[in-house]
Every structure is written in C-alpha cells, then in structure tokens.
ZALOKE-865144 format. One record per atom (N, C-alpha, C, CB): x, y negated, z; atom name; residue number from 1. Coordinates in steps of 0.2 Angstrom, whole numbers. Glycine has a CB too. Layout:
N
    c1    c2    c3 name resi
     X     Y     Z   CA  NUM
...
// end
This chain:
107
    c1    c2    c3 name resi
    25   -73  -132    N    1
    22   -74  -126   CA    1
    23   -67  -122    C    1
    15   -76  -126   CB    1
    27   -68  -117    N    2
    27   -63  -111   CA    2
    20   -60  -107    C    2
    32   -67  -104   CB    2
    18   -56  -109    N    3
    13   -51  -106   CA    3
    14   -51   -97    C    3
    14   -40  -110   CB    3
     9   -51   -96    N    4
     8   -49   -87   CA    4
     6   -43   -86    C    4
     3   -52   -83   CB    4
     9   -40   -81    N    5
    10   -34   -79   CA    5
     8   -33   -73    C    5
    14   -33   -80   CB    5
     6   -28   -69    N    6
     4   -24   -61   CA    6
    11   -27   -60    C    6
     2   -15   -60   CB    6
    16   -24   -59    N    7
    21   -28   -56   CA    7
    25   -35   -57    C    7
    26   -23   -55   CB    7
    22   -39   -60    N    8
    26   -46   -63   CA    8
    28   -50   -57    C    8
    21   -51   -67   CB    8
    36   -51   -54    N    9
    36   -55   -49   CA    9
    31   -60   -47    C    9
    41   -57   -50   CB    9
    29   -62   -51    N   10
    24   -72   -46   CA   10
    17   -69   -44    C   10
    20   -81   -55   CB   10
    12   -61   -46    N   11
     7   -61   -44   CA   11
     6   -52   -43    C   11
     3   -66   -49   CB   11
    13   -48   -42    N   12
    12   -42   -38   CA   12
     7   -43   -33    C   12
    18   -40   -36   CB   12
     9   -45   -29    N   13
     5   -43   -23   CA   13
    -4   -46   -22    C   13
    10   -46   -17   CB   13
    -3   -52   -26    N   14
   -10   -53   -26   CA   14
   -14   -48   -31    C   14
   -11   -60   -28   CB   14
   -12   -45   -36    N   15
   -15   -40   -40   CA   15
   -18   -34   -35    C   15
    -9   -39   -45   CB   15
   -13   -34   -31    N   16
   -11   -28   -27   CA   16
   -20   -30   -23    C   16
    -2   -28   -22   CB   16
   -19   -34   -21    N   17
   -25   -38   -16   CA   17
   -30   -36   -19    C   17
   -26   -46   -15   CB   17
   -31   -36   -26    N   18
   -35   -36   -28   CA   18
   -39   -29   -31    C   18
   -34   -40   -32   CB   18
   -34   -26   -33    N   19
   -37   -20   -33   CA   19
   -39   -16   -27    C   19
   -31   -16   -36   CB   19
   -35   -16   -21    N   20
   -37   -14   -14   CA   20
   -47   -18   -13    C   20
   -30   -18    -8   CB   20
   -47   -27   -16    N   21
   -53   -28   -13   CA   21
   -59   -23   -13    C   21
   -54   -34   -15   CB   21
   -57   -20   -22    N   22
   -60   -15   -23   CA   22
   -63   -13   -22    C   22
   -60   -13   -24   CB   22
   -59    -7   -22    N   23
   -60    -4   -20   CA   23
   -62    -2   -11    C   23
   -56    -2   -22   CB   23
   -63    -7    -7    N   24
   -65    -7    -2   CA   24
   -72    -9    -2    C   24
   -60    -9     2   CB   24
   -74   -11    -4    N   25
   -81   -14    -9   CA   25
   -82    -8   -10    C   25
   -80   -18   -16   CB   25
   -80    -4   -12    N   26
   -83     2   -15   CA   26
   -84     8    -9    C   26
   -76     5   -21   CB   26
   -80     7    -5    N   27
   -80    11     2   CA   27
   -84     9     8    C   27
   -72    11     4   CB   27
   -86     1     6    N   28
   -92    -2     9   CA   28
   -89    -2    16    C   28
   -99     3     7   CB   28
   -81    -5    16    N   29
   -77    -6    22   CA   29
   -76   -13    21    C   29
   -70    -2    23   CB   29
   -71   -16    27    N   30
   -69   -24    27   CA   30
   -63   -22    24    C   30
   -68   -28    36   CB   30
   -63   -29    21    N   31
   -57   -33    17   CA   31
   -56   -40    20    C   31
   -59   -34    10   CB   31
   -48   -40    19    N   32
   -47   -47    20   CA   32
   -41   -51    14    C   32
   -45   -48    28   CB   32
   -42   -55    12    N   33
   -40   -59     7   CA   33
   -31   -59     9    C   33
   -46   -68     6   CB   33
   -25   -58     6    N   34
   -20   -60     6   CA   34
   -15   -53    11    C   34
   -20   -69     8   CB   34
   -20   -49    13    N   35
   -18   -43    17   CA   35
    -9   -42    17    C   35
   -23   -35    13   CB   35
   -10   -39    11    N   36
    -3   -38     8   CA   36
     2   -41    10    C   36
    -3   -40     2   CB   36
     3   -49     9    N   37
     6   -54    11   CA   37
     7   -56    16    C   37
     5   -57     8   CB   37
     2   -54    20    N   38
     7   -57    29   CA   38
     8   -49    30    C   38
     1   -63    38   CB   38
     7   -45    28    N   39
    12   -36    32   CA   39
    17   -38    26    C   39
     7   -25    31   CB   39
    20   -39    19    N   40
    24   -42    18   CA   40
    30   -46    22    C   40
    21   -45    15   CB   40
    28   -52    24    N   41
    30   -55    28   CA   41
    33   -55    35    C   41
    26   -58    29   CB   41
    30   -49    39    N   42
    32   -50    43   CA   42
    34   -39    45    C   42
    26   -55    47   CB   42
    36   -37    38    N   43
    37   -29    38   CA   43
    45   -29    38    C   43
    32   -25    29   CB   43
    49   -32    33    N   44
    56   -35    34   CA   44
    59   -30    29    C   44
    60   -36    44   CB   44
    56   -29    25    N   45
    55   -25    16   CA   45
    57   -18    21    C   45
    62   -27     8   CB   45
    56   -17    26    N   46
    56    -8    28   CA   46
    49    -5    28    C   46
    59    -6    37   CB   46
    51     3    26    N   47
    44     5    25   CA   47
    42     9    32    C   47
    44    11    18   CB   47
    36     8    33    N   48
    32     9    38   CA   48
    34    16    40    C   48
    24     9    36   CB   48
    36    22    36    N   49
    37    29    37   CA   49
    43    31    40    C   49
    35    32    31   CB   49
    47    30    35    N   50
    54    29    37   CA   50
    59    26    40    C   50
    56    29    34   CB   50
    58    19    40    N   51
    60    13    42   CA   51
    67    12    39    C   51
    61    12    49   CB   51
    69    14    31    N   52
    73    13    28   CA   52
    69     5    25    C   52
    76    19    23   CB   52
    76     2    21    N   53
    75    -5    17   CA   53
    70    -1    11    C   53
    83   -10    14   CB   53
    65    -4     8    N   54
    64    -4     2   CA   54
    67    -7    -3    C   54
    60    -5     2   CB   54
    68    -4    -8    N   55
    71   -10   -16   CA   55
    65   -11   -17    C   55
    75    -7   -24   CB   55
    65   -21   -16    N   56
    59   -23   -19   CA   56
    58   -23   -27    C   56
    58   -30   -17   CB   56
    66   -23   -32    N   57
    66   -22   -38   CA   57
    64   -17   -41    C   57
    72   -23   -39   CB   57
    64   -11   -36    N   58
    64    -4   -41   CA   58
    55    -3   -43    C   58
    69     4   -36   CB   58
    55     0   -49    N   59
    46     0   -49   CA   59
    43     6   -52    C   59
    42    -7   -55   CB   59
    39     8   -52    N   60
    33    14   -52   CA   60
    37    16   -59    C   60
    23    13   -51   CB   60
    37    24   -60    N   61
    35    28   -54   CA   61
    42    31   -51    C   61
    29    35   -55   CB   61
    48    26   -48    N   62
    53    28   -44   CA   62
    52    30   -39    C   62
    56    24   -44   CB   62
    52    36   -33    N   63
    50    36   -30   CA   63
    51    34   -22    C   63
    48    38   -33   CB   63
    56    30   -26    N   64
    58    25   -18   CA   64
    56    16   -21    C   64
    69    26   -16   CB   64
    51    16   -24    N   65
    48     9   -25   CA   65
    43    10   -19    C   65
    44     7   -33   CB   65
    39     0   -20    N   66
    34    -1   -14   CA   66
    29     3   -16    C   66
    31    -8   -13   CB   66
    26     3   -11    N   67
    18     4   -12   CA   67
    16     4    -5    C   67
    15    11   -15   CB   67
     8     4    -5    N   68
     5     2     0   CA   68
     1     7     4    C   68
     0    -3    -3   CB   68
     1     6    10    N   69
    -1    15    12   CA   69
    -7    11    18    C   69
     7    22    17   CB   69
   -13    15    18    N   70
   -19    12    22   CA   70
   -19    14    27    C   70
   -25    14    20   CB   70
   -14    13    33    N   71
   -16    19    37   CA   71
   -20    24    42    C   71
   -14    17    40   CB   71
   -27    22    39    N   72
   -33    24    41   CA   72
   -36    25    33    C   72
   -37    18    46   CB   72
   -38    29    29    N   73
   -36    28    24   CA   73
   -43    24    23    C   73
   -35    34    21   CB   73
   -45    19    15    N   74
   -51    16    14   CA   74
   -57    21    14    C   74
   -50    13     8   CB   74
   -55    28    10    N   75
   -61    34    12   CA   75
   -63    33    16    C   75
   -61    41    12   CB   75
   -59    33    23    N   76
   -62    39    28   CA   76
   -63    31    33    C   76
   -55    48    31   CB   76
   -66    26    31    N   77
   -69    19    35   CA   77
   -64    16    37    C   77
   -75    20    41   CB   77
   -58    16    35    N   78
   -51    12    36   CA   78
   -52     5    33    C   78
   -45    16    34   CB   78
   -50    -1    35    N   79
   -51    -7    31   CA   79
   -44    -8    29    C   79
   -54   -13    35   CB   79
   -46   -15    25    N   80
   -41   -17    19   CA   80
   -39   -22    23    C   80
   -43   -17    11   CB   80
   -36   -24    28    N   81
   -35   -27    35   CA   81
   -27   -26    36    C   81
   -39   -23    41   CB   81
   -23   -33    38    N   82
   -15   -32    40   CA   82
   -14   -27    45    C   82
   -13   -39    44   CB   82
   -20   -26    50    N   83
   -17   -22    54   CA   83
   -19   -13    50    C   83
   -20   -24    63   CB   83
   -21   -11    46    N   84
   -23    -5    44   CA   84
   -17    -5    38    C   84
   -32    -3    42   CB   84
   -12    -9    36    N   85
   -11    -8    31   CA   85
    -2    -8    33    C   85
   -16   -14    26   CB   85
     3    -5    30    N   86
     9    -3    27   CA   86
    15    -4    24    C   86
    10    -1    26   CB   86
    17    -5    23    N   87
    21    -4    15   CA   87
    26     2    17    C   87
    26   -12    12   CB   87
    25     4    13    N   88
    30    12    11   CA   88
    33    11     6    C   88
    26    19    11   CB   88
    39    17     6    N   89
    41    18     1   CA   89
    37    23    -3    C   89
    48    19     1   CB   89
    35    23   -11    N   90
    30    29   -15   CA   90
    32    37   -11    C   90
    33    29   -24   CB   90
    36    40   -10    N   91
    38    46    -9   CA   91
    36    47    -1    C   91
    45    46   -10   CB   91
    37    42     2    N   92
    36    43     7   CA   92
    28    42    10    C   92
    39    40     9   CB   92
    24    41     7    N   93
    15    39     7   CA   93
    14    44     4    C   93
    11    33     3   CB   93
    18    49    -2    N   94
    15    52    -5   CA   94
    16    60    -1    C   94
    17    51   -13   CB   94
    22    59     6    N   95
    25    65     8   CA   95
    19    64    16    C   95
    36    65     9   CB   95
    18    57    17    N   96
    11    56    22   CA   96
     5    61    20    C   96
     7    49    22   CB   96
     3    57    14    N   97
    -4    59    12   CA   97
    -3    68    11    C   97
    -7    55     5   CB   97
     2    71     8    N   98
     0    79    10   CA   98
     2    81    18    C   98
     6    85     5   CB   98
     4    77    20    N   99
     3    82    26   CA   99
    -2    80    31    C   99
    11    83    31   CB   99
    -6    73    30    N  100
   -12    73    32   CA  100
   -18    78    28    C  100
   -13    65    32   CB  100
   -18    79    23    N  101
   -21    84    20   CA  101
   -20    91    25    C  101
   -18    84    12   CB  101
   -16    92    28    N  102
   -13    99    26   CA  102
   -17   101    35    C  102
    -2    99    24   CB  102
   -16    94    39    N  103
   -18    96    46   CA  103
   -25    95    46    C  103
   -15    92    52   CB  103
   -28    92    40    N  104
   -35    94    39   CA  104
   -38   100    38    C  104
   -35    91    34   CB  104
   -38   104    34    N  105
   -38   107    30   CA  105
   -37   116    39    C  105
   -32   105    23   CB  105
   -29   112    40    N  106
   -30   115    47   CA  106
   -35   120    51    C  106
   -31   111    51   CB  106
   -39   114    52    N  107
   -43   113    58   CA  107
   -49   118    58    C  107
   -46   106    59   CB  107
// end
C-alpha cells in the first residue's frame, strides 16, 4: 500500500490548505478554505516573484519547486486569503523573505 505524502499529486494542495489553516489559527488571522486552489487556478504555474514557469513536478527541497508565499506575512496579521497569497518558486520566497528581513532590521 502506497503511503501519502505532503506532495501526493490528488491532495498536495489541500494538505497545503491545511497546514496554512493552522497556522493562521494560530496567528489568530482569517482563513479561507480552498485558498491555494483558485491562486492555483488562476497564477498560470508562474511564480509571483519572478514570473518564470514553475515545474509543478519538481519537489522540496529543489529549489525551484512550488511553494507558497504570504504576501503579508501570517505573523505580522496577513491572512490566508487568495488575495494575500502567491505561489513562488522555493528560492525565490526564500531570496523575498531575507531581504524583507534585512529592510527591517534597516529602519
């Protein structure tokens, strides 16, 4: 019997949902159920940062696989909402998030 996995084609993204609900629960922000999947839908597999294609095939920790980027982050009272939400490629969320760190840190 085939184990399920975080990235199993049939329920990636709802997994994905689900860990975000979470954690946004936890941040005591808004969530909305299926987030993922309509910026999915209507993202055209390019990443928010770059606007190269994404490989939907390639998976963590490559780092030109998906991942999800908050653009408000969930800390800092950003929701888990289509419109706050991205898809990037990993390198590219990870090359965001230091340099949003960094103009922090700035000020």
């Amino acid at each position: 019997m085939a184990r399920t996995t975080f990235y199993d084609k049939d329920n990636r993204f709802t997994v994905l949902d689900r860990v975000h609900k979470y954690r946004a629960i936890k941040y005591g922000v808004d969530w909305e159920a299926k987030a993922v999947q309509t910026v999915m839908a209507t993202a055209n597999k390019r990443c928010g940062v770059c606007k190269v294609l994404i490989d939907m095939e390639a998976r963590q920790p490559d780092p030109f696989s998906l991942n999800i980027d908050h653009i408000v982050p969930l800390s800092q009272g950003g929701t888990h909402t289509a419109e706050n939400i991205q898809i990037t490629h990993r390198i590219c969320n990870s090359k965001k998030w230091n340099t949003e760190r960094k103009d922090k840190t700035n000020e």
